[in-house]
C-alpha positions in Angstrom: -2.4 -11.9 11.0 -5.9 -10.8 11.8 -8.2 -13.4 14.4 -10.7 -13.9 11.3 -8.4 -15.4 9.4 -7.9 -18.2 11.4 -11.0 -19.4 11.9 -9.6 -22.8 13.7 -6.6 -20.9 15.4 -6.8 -21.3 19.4 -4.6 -18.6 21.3 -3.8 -21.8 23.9 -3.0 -24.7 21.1 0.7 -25.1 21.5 3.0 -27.9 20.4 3.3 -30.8 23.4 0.2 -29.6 24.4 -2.1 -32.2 23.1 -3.3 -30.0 19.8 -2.1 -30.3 16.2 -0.7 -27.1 14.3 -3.4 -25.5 12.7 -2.3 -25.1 9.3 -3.7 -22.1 7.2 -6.5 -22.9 4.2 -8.7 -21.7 2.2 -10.3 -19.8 5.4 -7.4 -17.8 5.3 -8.9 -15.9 2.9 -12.6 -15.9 3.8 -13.9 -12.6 5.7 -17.1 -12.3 7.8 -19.0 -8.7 6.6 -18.4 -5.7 8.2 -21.4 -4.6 7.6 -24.8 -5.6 5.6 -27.3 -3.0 3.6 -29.9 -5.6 1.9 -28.4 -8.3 -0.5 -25.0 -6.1 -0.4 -22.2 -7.4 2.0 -18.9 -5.3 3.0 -16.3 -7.4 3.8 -12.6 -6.7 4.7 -10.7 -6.6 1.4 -13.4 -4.4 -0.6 -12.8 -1.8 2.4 -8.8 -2.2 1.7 -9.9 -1.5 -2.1 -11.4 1.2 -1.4 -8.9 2.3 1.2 -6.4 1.7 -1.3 -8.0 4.0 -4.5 -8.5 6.4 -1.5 -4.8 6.6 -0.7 -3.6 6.7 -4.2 -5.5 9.4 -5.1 -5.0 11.0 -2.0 -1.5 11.2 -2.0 -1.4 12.2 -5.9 -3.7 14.9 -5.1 -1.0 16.3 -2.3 1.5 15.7 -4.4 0.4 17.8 -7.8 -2.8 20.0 -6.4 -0.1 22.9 -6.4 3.0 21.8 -8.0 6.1 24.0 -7.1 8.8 25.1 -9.6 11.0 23.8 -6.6 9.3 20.8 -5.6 9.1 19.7 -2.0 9.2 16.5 -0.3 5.9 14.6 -1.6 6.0 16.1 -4.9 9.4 14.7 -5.7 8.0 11.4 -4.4 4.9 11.5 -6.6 7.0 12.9 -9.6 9.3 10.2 -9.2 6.9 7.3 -9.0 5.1 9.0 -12.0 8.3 9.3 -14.2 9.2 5.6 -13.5 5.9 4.5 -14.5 6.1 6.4 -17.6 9.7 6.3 -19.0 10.6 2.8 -17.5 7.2 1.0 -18.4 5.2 2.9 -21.1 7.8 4.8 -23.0 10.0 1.6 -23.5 6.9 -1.1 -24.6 4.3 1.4 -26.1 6.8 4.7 -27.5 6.9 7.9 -26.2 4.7 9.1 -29.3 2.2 6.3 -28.5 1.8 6.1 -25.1 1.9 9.0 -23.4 -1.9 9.3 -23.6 -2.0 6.1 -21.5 0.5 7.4 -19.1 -2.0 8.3 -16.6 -4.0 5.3 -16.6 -0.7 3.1 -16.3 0.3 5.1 -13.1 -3.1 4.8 -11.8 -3.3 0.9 -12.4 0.5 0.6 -11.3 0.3 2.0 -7.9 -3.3 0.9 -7.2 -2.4 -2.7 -7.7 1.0 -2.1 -5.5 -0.6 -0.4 -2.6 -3.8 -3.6 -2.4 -0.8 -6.4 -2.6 1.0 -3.5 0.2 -1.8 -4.2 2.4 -0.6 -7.7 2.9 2.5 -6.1 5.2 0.3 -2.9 7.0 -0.4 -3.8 10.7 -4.4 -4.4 10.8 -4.9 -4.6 7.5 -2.4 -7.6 6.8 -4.2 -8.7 4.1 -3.3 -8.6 0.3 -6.3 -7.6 -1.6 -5.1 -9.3 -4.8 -4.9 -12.9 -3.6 -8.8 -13.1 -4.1 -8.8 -13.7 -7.9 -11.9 -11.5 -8.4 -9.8 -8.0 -8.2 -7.3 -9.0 -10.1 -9.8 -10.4 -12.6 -11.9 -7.1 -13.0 -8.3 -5.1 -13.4 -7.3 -8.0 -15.9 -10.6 -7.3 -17.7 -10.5 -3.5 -17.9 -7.0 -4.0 -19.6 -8.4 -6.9 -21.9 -11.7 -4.5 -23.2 -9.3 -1.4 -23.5 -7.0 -3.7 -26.1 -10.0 -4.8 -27.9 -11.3 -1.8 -28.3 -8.1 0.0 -29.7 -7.4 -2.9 -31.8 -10.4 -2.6 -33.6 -10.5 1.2 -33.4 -6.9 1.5 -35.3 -7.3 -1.4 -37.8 -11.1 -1.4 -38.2 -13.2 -4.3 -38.1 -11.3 -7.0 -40.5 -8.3 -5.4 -39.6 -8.9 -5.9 -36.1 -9.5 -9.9 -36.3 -6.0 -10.4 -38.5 -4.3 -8.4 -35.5 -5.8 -10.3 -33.3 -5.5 -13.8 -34.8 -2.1 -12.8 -36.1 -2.7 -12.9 -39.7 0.1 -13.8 -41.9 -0.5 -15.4 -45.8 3.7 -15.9 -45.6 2.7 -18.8 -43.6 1.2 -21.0 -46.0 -0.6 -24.1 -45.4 -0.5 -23.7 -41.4 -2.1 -20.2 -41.3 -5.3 -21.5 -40.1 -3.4 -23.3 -36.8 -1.4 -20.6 -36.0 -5.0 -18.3 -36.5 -6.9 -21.3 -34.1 -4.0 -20.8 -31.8 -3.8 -17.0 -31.6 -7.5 -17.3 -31.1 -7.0 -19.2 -28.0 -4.2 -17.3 -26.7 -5.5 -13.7 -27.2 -8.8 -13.7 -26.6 -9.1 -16.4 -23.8 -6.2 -17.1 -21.9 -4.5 -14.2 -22.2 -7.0 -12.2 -19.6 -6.8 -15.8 -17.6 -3.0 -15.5 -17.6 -2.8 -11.5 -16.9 -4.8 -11.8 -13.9 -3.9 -15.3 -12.6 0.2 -14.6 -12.4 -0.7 -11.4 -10.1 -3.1 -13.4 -8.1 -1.4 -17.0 -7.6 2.1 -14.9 -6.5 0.0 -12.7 -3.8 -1.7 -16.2 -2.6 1.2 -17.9 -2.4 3.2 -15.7 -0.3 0.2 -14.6 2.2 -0.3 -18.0 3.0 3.5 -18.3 3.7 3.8 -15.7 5.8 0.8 -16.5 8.0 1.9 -20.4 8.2 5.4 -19.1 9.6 3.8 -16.7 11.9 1.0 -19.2 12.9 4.1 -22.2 13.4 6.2 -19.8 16.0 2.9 -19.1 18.3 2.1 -22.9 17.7 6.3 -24.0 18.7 6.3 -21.2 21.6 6.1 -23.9 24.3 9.4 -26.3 26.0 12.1 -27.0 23.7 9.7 -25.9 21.2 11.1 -22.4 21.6 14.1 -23.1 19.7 12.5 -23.8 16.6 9.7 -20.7 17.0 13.0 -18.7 16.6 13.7 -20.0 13.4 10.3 -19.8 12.3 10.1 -16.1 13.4 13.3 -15.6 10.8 11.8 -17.1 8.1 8.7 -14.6 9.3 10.8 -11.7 8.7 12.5 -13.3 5.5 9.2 -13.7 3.7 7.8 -10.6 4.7 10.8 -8.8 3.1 10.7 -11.0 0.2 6.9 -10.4 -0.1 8.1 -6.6 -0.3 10.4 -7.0 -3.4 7.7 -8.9 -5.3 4.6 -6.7 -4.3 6.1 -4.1 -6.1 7.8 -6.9 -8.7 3.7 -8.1 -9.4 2.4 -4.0 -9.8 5.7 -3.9 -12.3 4.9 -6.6 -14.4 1.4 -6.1 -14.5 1.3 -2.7 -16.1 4.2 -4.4 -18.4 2.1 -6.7 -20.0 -1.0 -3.8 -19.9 1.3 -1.6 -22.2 2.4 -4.9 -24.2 -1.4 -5.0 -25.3 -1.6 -1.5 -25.9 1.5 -1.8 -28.1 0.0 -5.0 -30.2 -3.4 -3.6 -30.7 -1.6 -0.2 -32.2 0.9 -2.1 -34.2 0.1 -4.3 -37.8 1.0 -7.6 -36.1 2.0 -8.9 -32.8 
């Protein structure tokens, strides 16, 4: 937990001395600039973005600029994480025949969005770049124009709009609501949705993890002590919870990216 983001946190405020806890917010999340050129501000999570595209092609760079017929340590590691990505994820929703053209981009968006929700767990960073709604948004939206685009690109331009608003003439007289509906659902909230899940469970478990660390500095004073013991367990719980569902968020993410691959390349969804 970095001093900025705790704006109200005192180093001295302990409980029985006078001082109420000072509970995390919103300001948890809010970052004075690094640095200013003109109108443009650098602030702490677009550095751990770009620290974080920085590492993943860093280490994929290590692992495959000259791949071995025996491979060594990192490039079992990167073939590994590659494989997974692309016979667990893309092969299973999209087909092997389909999707291996969108292998690469799956890996890339896999692993970027698990090393920014990774942050959240890295000493000085401690910060998970996805629980400001605005990455996951612009990854959300990438996903959302690539599915429009395909969609229309396999099934042309009316063949595009049943896709999309699930046209079926089997369905009689309720065609139209279930066309109003898909509507709604695919080409409004589904982006909403996509990037909201990722962003809501990073946000919710930074701001657990910083009120339990915050509560055992606040309870470290008398009999207080007792109690910052137990908070310091539930410390260490949620961090290695937050662990399992970092990588759990990255999983499901790419999941539903292939999903909308898969419907835009199939008749209907």
């Amino acid at each position: 937990m970095s001093a900025d983001q705790t704006l109200a946190f005192d180093p001295d405020c302990h409980i029985f001395s006078g001082c109420g806890f000072p509970a995390p917010g919103l300001h948890t999340f809010m970052y004075e600039p690094i640095a200013t050129w003109g109108s443009f501000e650098l602030t702490k999570p677009m550095l751990l973005a770009v620290l974080g595209s920085l590492v993943v092609v860093g280490f994929f760079w290590a692992a495959f600029n000259k791949p071995k017929l025996i491979p060594g340590k990192m490039q079992m590691v990167g073939e590994a994480g590659y494989d997974f990505v692309r016979r667990g994820i893309v092969y299973e929703i999209i087909g092997k025949k389909d999707g291996e053209k969108y292998v690469p981009f799956m890996v890339s968006l896999f692993f970027f969005v698990w090393i920014m929700n990774l942050w959240s767990i890295i000493p000085v960073a401690q910060f998970p770049v996805t629980s400001l709604i605005a990455f996951p948004a612009a990854l959300a939206l990438i996903v959302y124009v690539m599915w429009v685009a395909l969609t229309f690109k396999k099934h042309g331009f009316a063949g595009g709009w049943k896709n999309i608003l699930g046209y079926d003439k089997s369905l009689g007289a309720i065609l139209p609501l279930i066309m109003l509906l898909e509507f709604f659902s695919n080409l409004i909230i589904r982006p909403f949705t996509h990037a909201v899940r990722l962003f809501a469970n990073m946000f919710a478990g930074h701001l657990l993890i910083v009120m339990f660390s915050l509560a055992t500095w606040y309870l470290m004073n008398g009999l207080g002590f007792v109690y910052a013991g137990a908070s310091f367990v539930m410390v260490l719980i949620m961090t290695a919870f937050e662990l399992f569902i970092q990588a759990v968020q990255a999983y499901v993410f790419v999941l539903l990216a292939c999903s909308y691959v898969q419907g835009a390349l199939s008749e209907h969804h």
